[in-house]
N, C-alpha and C positions, 0 to 999 in steps of 0.2 A: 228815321221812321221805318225804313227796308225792317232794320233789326229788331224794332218792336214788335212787327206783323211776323217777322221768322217765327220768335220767343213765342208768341202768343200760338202759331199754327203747331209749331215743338211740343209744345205744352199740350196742347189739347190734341193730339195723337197719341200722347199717353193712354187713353182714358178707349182711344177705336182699338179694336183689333190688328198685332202686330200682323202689316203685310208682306214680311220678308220670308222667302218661301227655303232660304237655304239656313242650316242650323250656325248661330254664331256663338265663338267660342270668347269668353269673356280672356281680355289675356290683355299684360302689357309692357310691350315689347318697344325695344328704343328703333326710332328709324333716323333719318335722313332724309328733306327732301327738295326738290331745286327743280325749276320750271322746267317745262322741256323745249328746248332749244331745234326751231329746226332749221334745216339750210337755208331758206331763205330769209331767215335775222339776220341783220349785220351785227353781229357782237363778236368786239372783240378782245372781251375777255376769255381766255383757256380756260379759266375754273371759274365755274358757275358757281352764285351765293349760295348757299346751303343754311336749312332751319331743322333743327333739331327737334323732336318729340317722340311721344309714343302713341302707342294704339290703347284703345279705350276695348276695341271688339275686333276679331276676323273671321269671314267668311272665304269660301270658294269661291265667290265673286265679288268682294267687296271687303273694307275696312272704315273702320271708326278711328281719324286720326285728332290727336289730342295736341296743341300747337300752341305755343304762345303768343303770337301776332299771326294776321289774317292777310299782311304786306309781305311781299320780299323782293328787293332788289327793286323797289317802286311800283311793284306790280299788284294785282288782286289774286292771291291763291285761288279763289272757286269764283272766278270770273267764267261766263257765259265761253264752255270751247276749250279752256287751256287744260291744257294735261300736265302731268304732273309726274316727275322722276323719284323715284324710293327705291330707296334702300334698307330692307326689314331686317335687324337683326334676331335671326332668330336660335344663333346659338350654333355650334360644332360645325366653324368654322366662317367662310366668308358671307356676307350678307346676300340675302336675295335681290334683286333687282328688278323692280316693277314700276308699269308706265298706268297710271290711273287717272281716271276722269273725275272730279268730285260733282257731286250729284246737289249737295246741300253743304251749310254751314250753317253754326248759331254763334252766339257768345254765351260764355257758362254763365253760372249766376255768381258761378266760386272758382277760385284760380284752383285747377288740381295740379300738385310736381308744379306749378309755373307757366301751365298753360290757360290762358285765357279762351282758346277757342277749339270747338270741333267740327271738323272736316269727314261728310262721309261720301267716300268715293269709291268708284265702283272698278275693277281692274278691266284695265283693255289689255294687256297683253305684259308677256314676261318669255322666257325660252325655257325651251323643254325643260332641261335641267334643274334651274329654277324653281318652275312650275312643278316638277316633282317632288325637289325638299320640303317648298310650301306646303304644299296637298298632303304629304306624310306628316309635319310637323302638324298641320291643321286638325287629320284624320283621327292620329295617336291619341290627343288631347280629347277631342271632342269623345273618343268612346269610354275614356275615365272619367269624364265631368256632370255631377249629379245633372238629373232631369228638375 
């Protein structure tokens, strides 16, 4: 029932005024993503599950991730709290590295690439460096992409 009331409020935000205040660049980029582990889990496994997908959209504060299961490792991805480790490939060279909060999830109505669901979550935090390939790679795009 949760995922019908999702679908159904999804749906119908269509139709209000979008209220995202930062510009998003339509792009779709492969990531990487695994729970994030902090020292007080007892896990003792060294490598953490990892699930594959890409992004639907990004912004300066936020991403549209595109996912084929909503589980991993027995867990809930956009459960109430948990954050979430990524790794955005975005090209000339090693991958970005970012810790997000997902805000929302739905299920598509159509698998896209193999993904079944999307994940929109909001970036807490990444390192300088990082944060500046992102925000150039974001920047570059955004001023060539029709209005």
């Amino acid at each position: 029932m949760p995922e019908l009331v999702r679908s159904v409020v999804s749906r119908f935000q269509v139709y209000l005024k979008d209220r995202r205040q930062t510009p998003r660049l339509r792009v779709r980029l492969q990531f990487t993503v695994a729970l994030h582990r902090t020292t007080k889990g007892l896990s003792l496994r060294s490598h953490p599950q990892l699930l594959k997908g890409h992004t639907q959209d990004i912004s300066v504060k936020g991403l549209a991730l595109l996912v084929p299961q909503i589980h991993l490792d027995g867990r809930h991805l956009a459960a109430d709290g948990r954050e979430l480790e990524l790794r955005l490939e975005i090209g000339n060279g090693e991958p970005v590295a970012l810790l997000v909060m997902p805000n929302r999830y739905e299920r598509l109505d159509e698998a896209e690439l193999g993904c079944n669901y999307m994940i929109g979550a909001r970036i807490v935090s990444m390192d300088d460096r990082d944060r500046i390939r992102y925000e150039s790679f974001l920047n570059e795009r955004l001023e060539y992409q029709p209005a």
